[in-house]
C-alpha positions as CSV (number, residue, x, y, z in Angstrom):
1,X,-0.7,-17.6,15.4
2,X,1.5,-15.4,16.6
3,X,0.8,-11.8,17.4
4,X,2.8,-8.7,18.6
5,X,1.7,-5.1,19.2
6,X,4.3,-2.7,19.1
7,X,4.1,1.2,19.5
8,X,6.3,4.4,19.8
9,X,6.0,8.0,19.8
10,X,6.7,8.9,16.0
11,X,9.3,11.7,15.7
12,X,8.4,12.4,12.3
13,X,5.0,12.3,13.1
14,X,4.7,13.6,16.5
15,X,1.9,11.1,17.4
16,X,2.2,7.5,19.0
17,X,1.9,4.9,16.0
18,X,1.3,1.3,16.9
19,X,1.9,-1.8,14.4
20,X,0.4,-5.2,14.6
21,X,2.5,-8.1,13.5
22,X,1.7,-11.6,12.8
23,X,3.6,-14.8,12.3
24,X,7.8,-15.3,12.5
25,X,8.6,-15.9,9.3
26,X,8.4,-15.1,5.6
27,X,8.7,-12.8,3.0
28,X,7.5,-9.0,4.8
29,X,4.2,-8.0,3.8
30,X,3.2,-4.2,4.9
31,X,-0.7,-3.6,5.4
32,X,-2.3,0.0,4.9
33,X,-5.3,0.4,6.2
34,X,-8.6,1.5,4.4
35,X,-9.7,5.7,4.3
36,X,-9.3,6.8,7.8
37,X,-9.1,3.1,9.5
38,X,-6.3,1.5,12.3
39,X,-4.0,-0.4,12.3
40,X,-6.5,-3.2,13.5
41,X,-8.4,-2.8,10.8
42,X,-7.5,-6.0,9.0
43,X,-7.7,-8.2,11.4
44,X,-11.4,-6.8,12.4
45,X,-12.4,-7.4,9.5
46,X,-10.7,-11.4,9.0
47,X,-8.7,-10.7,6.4
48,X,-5.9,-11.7,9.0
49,X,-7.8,-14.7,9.4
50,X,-8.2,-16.0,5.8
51,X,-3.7,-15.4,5.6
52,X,-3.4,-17.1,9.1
53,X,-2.7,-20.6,7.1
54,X,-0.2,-18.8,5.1
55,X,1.2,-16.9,7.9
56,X,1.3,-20.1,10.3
57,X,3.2,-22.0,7.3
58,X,5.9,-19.6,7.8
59,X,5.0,-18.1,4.3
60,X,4.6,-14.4,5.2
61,X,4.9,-12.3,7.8
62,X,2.4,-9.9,8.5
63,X,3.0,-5.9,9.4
64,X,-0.2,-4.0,9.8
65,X,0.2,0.1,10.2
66,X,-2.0,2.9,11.0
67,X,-3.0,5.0,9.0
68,X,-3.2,9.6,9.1
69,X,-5.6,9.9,6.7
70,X,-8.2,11.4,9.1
71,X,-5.1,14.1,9.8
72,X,-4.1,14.6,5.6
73,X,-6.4,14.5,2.8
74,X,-9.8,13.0,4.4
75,X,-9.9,16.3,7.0
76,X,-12.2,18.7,5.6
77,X,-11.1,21.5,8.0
78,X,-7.4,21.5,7.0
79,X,-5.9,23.6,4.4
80,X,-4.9,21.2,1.8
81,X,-1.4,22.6,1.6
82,X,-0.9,21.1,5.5
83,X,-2.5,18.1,4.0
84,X,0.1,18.0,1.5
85,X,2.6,18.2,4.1
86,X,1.5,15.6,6.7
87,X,1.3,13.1,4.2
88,X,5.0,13.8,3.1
89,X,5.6,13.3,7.0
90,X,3.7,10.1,6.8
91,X,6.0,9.1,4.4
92,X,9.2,9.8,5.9
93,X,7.6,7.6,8.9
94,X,7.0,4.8,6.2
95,X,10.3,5.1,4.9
96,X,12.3,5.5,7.9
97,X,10.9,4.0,10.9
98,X,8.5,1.2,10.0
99,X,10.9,0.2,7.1
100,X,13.5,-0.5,9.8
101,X,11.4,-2.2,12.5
102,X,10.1,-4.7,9.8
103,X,14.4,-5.2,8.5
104,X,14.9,-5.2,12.6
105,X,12.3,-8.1,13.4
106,X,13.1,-9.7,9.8
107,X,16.8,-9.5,7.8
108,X,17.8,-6.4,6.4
109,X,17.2,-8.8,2.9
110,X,13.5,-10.0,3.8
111,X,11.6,-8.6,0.7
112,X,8.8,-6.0,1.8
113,X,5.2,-6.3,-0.1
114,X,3.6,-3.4,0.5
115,X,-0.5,-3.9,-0.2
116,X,-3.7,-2.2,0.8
117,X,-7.5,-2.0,-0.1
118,X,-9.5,1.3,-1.3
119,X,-7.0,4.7,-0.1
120,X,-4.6,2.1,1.3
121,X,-4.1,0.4,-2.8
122,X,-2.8,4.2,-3.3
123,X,-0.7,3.9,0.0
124,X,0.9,1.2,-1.0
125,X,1.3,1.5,-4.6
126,X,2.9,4.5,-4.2
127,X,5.1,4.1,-1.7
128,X,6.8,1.3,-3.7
129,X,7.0,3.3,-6.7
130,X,8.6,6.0,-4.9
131,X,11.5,3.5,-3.1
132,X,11.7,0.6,-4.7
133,X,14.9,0.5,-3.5
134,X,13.4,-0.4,0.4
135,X,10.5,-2.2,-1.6
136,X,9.9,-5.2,-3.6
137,X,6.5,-5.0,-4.8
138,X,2.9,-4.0,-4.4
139,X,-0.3,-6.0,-4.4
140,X,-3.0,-3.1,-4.3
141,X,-6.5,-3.9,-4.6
142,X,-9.1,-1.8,-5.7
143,X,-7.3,1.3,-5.3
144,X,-7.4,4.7,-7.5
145,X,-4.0,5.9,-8.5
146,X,-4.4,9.9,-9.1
147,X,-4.2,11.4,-5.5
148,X,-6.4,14.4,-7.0
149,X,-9.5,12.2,-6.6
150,X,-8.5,13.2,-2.4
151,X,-7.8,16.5,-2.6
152,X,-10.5,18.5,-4.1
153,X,-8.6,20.1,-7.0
154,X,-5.5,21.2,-4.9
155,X,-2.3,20.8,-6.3
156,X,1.0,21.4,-6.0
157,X,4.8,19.3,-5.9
158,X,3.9,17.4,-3.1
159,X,0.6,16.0,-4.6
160,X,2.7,15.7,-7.9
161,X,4.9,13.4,-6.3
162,X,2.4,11.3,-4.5
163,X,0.5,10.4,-7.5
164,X,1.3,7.7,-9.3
165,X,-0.5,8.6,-12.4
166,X,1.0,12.0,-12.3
167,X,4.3,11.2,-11.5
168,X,5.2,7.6,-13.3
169,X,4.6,9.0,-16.8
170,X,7.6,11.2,-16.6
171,X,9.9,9.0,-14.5
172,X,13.2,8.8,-16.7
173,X,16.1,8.5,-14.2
174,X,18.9,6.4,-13.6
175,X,18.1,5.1,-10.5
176,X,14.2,4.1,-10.0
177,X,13.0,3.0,-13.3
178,X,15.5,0.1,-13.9
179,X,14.5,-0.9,-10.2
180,X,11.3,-1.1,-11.1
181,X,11.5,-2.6,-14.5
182,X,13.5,-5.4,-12.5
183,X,10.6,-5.7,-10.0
184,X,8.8,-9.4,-10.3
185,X,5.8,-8.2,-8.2
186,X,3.5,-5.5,-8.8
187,X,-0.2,-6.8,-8.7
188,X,-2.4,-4.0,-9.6
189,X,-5.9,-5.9,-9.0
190,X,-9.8,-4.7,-8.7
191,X,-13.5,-6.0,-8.6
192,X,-16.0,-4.5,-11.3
193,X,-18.8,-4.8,-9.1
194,X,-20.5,-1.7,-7.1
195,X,-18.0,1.3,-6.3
196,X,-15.7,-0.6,-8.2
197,X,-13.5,1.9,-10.3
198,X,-11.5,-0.7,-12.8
199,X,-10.9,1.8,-15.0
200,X,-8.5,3.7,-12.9
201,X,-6.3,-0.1,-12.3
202,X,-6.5,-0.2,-16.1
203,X,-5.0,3.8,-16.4
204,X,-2.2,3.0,-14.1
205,X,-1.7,-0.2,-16.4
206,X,-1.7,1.3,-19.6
207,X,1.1,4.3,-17.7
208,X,3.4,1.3,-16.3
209,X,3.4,-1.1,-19.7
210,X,4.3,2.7,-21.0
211,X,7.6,2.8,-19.4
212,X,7.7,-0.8,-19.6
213,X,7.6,-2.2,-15.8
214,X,6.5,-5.2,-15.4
215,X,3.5,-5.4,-13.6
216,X,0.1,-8.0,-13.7
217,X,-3.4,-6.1,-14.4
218,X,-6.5,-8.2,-13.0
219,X,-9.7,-7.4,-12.8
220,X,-12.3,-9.5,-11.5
221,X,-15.8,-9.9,-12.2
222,X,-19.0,-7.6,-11.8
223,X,-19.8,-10.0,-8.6
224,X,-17.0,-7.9,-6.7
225,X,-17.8,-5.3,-5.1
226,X,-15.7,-2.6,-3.4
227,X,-15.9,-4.2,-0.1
228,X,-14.0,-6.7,2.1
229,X,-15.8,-10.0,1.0
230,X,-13.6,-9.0,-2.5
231,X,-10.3,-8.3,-0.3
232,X,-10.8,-11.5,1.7
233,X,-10.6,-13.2,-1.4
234,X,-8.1,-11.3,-3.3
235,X,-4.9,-10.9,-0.7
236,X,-5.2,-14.6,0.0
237,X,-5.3,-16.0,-3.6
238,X,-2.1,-13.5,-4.4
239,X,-0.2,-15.1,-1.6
240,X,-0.9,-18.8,-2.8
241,X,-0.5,-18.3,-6.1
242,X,2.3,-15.6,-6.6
243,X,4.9,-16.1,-4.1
């Protein structure tokens, strides 16, 4: 299988940010790692592994990020109002640098699935709701969709914004909601085993059927635990059996 490391100094940022890519060809599909995990992450843990036959068919291509968790809303000793702002940073680094690498080692028309496990399911979720003009879809996987479970009752515009269950209810514009009513591909999936939370995929359900995007709910069985025997089964059956 092929695999590429690449790396720069983030300007948006200000940090070096390395991304792991895997396979040549495919459909795009952007990995966010777990709470305060690497880029690495995924492939430490074989969830690369249980794609590779997907990824050596020529299926997908893989594009594994870090994460700044550790530097946002899992540091204890930051105000959260600078929380709130490096994770608006780490969006604009999303958006507008890793957005363009995938476009530049793709086509600027290779559809981009964003998808994540645990903190990365909100990652990933949300930024596809927030462009789905850059993005195509999301599978997230056992993820909680109201960034207030993170920030330990702080709120403000930012967190607004970053929170699909916040924000979503009152999208009404012109210009995002018919993109995302026209999106084929939002998986919203989750275990109901231990540290499962499936009511919060069934919330952000119940808010998307609301303003009547598309989307598929599913929620597997109490055997599924929030862990990554649950992920290593997940991400692989979606990419079978959905695309």
């Amino acid at each position: 299988m092929k695999r590429e490391i690449h790396q720069w100094v983030s300007p948006r940022l200000n940090k070096n940010m390395e991304i792991a890519v895997y396979g040549h060809f495919g459909f795009a599909l952007l990995l966010f790692p777990t709470a305060a995990a690497d880029f690495l992450e995924y492939e430490r843990f074989y969830l690369i592994s249980v794609l590779e036959p997907y990824i050596e068919a020529g299926k997908v291509k893989v594009f594994s990020i870090n994460s700044i968790n550790s530097e946002a809303w899992l540091n204890n000793r930051m105000h959260p109002r600078h929380k709130a702002i490096r994770h608006q940073q780490y969006n604009g680094y999303v958006e507008n640098e890793v957005v363009p690498f995938i476009q530049m080692h793709t086509s600027p028309d290779t559809p981009i699935i964003t998808s994540g496990a645990s903190l990365g399911a909100l990652h990933a979720a949300n930024v596809c709701f927030r462009r789905p003009d850059l993005f195509s879809g999301t599978i997230a996987m056992s993820g909680s969709y109201d960034l207030t479970t993170y920030t330990k009752g702080y709120f403000d515009e930012d967190v607004y914004f970053n929170s699909p269950t916040h924000y979503l209810p009152n999208l009404n514009d012109d210009y995002n909601l018919p993109r995302l009513r026209r999106m084929q591909h939002i998986h919203i999936v989750t275990g109901s085993g231990d540290y499962e939370d499936p009511d919060a995929s069934r919330r952000l359900s119940g808010i998307l059927s609301a303003k009547g995007i598309p989307h598929e709910l599913d929620i597997w069985g109490p055997d599924m635990p929030h862990d990554w025997p649950t992920w290593r089964a997940m991400l692989p059956y979606y990419i079978e059996t959905r695309f």
